[in-house]
N, C-alpha and C positions, 0 to 999 in steps of 0.2 A: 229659707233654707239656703244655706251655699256652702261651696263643700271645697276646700282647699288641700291640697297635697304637698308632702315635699319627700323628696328620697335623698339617703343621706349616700356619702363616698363607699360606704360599706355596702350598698345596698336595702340598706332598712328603709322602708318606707310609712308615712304617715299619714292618713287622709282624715280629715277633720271638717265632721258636717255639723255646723252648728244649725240650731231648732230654736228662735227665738219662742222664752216660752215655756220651752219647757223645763222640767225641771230634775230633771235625771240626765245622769252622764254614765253613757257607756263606750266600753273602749274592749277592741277584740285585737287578741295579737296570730294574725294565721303563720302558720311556721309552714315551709313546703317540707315536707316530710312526714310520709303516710305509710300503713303495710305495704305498699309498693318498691319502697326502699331500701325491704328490711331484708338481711342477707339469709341465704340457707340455713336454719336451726335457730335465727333468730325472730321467728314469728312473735307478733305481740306485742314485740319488745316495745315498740312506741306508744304502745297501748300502756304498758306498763308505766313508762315513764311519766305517761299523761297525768298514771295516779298517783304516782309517788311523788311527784310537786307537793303535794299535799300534805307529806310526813313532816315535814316543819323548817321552819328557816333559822338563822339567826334571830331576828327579828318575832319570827312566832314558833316557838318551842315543839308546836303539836299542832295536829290537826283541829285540838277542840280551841288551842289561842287563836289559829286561823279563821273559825267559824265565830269565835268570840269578835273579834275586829270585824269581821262581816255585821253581823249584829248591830252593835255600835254604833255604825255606820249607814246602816240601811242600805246591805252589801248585797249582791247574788253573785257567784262565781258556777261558772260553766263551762264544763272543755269537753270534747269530742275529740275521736281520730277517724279519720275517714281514708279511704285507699290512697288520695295523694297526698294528705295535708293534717294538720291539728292546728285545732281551731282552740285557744284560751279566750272566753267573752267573761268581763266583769260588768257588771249595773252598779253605780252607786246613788247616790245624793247629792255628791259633791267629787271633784275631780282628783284631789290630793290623796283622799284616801282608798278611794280605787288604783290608781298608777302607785301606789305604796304597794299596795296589796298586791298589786299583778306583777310587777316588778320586784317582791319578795318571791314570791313561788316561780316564776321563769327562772329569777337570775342568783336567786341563793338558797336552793333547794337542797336540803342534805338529802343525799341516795343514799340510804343503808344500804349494802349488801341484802342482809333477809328479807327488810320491803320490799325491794325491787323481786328477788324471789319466790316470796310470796304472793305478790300480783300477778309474777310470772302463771303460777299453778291456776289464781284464780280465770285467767284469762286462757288459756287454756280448756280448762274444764268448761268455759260458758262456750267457745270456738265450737268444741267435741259437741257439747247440747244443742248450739245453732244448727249444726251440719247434720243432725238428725230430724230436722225441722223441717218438711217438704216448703211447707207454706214461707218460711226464708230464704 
């Protein structure tokens, strides 16, 4: 195992642990940007966004062309938001068509208006049912 880094002029950075061996490649992109962030009346909103990646790109029309190239591929796609950060993690088989695929939903995400609002609601409504949840 050895694990190499490089951070670019913009700040991005890249750590890559290679696993002789094995045979799956994952690659997670953490964004620092959590509910922590998010302005007065804009609750969620990151949460929102996390989902709305997923309404389609150029590249993949829908959600179900998304999950289709997962398939395909022998893909898993996974994202979280947490109070400081959103974490996007792919799993694939092979390297090209994971960084296709994560690099379609981060960087060419169409945001409908309505998706975005509609996740708004649903995010919302699960916030209002957690906050009645002692044991959360």
């Amino acid at each position: 195992m050895s694990l190499e880094s490089h951070k670019y002029p913009n700040g991005f950075t890249v750590h890559v642990d290679t696993m002789p061996g094995r045979s799956v490649t994952t690659m997670s992109m953490h964004i620092p940007f959590g509910s922590v962030h998010e302005a007065s009346g804009e609750e969620g909103i990151e949460h929102a966004l996390e989902h709305a990646v997923f309404a389609g790109t150029a590249a993949f029309k829908s959600l179900s062309a998304i999950d289709l190239h997962g398939q395909l591929n022998g893909m898993y796609h996974n994202a979280l938001t947490s109070y400081t950060n959103t974490i996007h993690e792919t799993r694939s088989l092979a390297i090209a068509p994971a960084l296709h695929h994560l690099s379609q939903v981060l960087l060419h995400a169409k945001l409908p208006a309505k998706g975005i609002a509609s996740e708004m609601k649903s995010i919302r409504r699960e916030a209002r049912m957690q906050l009645d949840d002692l044991d959360e």
